[in-house]
One Martini backbone bead per residue (centre of mass of N, CA, C, O) as a GRO file, in nm:
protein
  209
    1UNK     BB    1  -2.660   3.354   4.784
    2UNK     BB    2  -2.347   3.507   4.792
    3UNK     BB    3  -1.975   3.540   4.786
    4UNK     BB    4  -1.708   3.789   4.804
    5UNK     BB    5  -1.437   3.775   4.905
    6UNK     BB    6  -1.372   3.977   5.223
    7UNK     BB    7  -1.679   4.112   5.250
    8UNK     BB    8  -1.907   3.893   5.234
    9UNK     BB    9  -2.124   4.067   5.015
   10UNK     BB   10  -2.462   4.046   4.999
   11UNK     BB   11  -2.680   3.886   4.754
   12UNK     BB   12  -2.990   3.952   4.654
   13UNK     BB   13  -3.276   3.855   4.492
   14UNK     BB   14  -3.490   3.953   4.345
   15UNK     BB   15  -3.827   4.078   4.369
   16UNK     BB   16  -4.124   3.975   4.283
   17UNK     BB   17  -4.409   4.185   4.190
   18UNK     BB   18  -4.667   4.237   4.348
   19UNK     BB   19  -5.025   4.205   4.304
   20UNK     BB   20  -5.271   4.407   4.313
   21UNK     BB   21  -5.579   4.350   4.482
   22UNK     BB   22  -5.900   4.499   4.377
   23UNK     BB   23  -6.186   4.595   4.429
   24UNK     BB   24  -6.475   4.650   4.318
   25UNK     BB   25  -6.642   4.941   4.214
   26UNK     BB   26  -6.933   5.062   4.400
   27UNK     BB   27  -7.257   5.099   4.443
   28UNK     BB   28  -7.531   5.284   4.578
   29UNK     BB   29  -7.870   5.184   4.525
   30UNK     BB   30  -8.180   5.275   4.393
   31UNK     BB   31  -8.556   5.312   4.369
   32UNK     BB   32  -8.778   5.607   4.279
   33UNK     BB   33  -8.979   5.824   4.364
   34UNK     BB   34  -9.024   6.139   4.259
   35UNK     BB   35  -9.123   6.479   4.399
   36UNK     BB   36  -9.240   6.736   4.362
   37UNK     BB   37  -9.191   7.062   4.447
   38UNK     BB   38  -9.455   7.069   4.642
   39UNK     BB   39  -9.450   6.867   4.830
   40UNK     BB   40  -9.133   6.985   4.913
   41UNK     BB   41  -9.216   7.222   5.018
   42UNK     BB   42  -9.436   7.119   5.256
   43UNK     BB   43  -9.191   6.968   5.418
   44UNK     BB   44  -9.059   7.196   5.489
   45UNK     BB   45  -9.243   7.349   5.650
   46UNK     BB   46  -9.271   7.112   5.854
   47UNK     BB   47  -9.000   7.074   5.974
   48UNK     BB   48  -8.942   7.392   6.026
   49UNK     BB   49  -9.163   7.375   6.240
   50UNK     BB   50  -9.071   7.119   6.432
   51UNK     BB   51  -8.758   7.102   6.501
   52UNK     BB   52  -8.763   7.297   6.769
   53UNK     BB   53  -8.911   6.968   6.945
   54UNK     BB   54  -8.657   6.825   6.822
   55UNK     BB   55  -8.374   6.618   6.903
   56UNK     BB   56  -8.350   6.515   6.585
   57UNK     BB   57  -8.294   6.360   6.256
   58UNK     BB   58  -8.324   6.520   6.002
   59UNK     BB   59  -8.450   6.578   5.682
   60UNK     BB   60  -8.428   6.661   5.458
   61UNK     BB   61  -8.649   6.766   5.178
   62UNK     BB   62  -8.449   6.707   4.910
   63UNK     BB   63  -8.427   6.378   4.965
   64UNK     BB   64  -8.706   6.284   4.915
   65UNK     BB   65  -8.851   5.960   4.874
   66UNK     BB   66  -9.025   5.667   4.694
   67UNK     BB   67  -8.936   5.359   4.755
   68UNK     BB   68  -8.922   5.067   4.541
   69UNK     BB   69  -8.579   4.957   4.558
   70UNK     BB   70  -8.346   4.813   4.755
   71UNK     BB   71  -8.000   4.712   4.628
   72UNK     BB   72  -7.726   4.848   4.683
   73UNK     BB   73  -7.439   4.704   4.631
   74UNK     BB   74  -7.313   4.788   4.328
   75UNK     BB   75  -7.118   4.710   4.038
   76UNK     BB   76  -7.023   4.937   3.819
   77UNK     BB   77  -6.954   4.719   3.547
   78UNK     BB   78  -7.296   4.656   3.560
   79UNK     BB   79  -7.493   4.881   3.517
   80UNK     BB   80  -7.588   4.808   3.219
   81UNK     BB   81  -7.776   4.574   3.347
   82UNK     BB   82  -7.969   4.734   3.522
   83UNK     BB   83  -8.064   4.937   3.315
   84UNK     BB   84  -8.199   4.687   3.134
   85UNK     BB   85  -8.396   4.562   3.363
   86UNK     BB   86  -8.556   4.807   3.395
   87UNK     BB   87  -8.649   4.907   3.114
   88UNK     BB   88  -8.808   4.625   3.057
   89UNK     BB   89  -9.070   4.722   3.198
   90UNK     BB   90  -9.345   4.755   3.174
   91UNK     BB   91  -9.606   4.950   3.065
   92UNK     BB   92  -9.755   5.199   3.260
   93UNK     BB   93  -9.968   5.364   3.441
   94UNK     BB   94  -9.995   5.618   3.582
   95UNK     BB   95 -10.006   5.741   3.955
   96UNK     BB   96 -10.164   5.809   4.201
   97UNK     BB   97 -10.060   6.046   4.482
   98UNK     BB   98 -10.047   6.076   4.864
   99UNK     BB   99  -9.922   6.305   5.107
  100UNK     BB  100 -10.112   6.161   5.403
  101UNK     BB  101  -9.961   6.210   5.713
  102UNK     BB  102  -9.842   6.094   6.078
  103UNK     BB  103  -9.563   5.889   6.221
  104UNK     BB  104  -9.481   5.596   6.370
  105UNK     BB  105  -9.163   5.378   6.407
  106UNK     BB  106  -9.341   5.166   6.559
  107UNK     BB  107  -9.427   5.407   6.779
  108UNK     BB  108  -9.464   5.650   7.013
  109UNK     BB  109  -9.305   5.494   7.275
  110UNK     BB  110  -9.057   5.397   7.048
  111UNK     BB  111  -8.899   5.550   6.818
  112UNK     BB  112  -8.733   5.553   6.529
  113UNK     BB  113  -8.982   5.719   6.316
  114UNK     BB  114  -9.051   5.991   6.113
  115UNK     BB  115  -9.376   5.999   5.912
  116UNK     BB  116  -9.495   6.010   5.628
  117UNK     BB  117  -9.761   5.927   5.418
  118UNK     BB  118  -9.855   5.695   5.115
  119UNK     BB  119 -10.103   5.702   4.874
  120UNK     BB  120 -10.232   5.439   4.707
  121UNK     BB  121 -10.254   5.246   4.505
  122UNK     BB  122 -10.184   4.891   4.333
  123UNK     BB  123  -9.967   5.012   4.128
  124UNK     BB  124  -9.706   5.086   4.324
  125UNK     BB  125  -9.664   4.797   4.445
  126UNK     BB  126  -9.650   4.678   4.137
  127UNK     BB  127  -9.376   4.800   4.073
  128UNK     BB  128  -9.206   4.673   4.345
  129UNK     BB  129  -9.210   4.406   4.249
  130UNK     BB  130  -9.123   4.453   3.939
  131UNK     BB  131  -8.855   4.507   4.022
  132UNK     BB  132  -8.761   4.297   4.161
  133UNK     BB  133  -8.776   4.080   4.011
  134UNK     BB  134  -8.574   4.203   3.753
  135UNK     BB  135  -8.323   4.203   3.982
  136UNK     BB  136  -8.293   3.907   4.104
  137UNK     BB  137  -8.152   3.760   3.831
  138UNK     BB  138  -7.889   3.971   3.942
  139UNK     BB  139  -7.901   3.893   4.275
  140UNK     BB  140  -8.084   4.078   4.386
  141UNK     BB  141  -8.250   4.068   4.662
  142UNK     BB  142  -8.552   3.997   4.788
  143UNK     BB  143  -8.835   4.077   4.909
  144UNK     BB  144  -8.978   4.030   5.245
  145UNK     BB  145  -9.145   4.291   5.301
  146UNK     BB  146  -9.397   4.493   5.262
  147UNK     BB  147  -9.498   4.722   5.092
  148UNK     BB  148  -9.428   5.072   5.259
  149UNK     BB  149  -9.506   5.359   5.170
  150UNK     BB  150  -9.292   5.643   5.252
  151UNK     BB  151  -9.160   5.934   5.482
  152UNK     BB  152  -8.844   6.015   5.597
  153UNK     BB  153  -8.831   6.289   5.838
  154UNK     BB  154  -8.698   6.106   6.139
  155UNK     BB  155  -8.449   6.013   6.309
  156UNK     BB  156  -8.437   5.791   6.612
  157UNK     BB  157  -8.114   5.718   6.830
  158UNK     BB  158  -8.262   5.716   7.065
  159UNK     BB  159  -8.382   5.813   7.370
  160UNK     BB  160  -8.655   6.078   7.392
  161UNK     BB  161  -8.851   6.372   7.472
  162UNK     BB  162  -9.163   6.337   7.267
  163UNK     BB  163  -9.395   6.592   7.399
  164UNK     BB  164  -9.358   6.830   7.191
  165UNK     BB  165  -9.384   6.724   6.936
  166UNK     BB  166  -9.675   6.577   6.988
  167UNK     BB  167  -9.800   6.861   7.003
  168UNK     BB  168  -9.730   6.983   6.720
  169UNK     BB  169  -9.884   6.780   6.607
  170UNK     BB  170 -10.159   6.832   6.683
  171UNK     BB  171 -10.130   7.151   6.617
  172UNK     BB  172 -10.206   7.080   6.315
  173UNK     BB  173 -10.425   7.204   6.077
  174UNK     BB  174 -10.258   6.992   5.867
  175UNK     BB  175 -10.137   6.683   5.686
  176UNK     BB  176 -10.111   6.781   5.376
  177UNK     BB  177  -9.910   6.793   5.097
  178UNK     BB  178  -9.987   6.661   4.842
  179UNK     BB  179 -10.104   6.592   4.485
  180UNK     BB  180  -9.988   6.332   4.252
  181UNK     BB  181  -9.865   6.203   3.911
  182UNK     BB  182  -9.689   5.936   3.844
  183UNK     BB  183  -9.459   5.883   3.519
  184UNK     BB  184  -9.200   5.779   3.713
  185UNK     BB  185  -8.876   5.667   3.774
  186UNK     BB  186  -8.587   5.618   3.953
  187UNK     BB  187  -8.213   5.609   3.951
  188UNK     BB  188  -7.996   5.589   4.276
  189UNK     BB  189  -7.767   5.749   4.403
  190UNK     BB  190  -7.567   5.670   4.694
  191UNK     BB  191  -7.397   5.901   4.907
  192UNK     BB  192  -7.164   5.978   5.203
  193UNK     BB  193  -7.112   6.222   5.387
  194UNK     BB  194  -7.068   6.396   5.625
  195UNK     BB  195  -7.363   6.586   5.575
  196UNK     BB  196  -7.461   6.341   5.464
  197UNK     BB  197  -7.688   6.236   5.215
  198UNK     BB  198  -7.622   6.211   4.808
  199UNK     BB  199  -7.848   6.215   4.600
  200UNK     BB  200  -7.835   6.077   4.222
  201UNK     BB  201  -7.935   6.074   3.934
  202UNK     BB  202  -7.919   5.809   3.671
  203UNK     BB  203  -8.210   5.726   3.583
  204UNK     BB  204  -8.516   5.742   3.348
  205UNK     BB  205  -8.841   5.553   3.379
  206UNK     BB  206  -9.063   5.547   3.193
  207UNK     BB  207  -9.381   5.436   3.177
  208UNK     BB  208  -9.454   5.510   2.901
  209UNK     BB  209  -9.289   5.432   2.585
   0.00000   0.00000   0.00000
């Protein structure tokens, strides 16, 4: 600062631009076997048949899928890192899978998850071991808890009232929703919006290559 004349004018030194630090831009993802249309529709009409026995949070059932490993929060720049590490997985036979029963998590006098129920052999779980190993290198966690598919048909976030539910749900005349032989899986982008989560497929890599 320096003074001028008699009006003793202050000039102050310009100031250096502050550098913006940017966060890099993340996505959350996951990888996931895909249903077929036929077994999206019995869950369609599973939901809306039981929706007015309970109000809680119903999943559409065009977002059902069968998570294979759940990846979380990863950089953008590095996606192809990701997609080259799932590439890689060995070639398998494909899979044979029934989506038949209906349950409580962790159980029905206390719940938090009413869930369709996904039967396969052991190389549905062989696939989702091996999913994670591949993917562990690149620093995402290891999966700790044993792996259990499912379909999470509605989330409840309170204690409530569920014995119309549990009614409805014992007058069903069948809880099988349909068989079919997966012979790939997908990476999926989740993002959450207003109404709700809305996945994305952004790559499939089939079993058999």
């Amino acid at each position: 600062m320096f003074l001028i004349g008699r009006n003793r004018a202050c000039i102050k030194p310009k100031a250096e631009p502050t550098a913006v630090l940017r966060s890099p831009q993340t996505m959350r993802l996951f990888t996931a076997v895909t249903l077929p249309q036929d077994v999206v529709t019995a869950l369609t009409r599973l939901i809306d048949q039981l929706r007015p026995s309970a109000r809680i949070r119903w999943s559409p059932a065009s977002n059902l899928h069968i998570t294979t490993k759940f990846i979380g929060e990863w950089p953008e720049e590095r996606l192809g890192e990701l997609r080259a590490a799932l590439d890689s997985l060995p070639a398998r036979e494909p899979i044979p899978i029934e989506v038949r029963g209906l349950g409580f998590f962790p159980n029905p006098h206390a719940p938090r998850v009413f869930w369709a129920a996904v039967h396969a052999g052991p190389e549905l779980a062989t696939l989702a071991q091996a999913t994670s190993q591949a993917l562990e290198s690149l620093g995402v966690a290891a999966e700790k808890r044993p792996f259990s598919p499912h379909l999470t048909l509605a989330r409840i976030k309170e204690p409530l009232p569920l014995a119309t539910l549990q009614r409805a749900i014992a007058s069903l005349p069948a809880a099988d929703f349909g068989a079919f032989t997966a012979d790939r899986f997908h990476l999926y982008l989740s993002q959450l919006n207003p109404g709700g989560s809305v996945y994305t497929k952004l790559s499939d890599y089939a079993f058999r290559k």
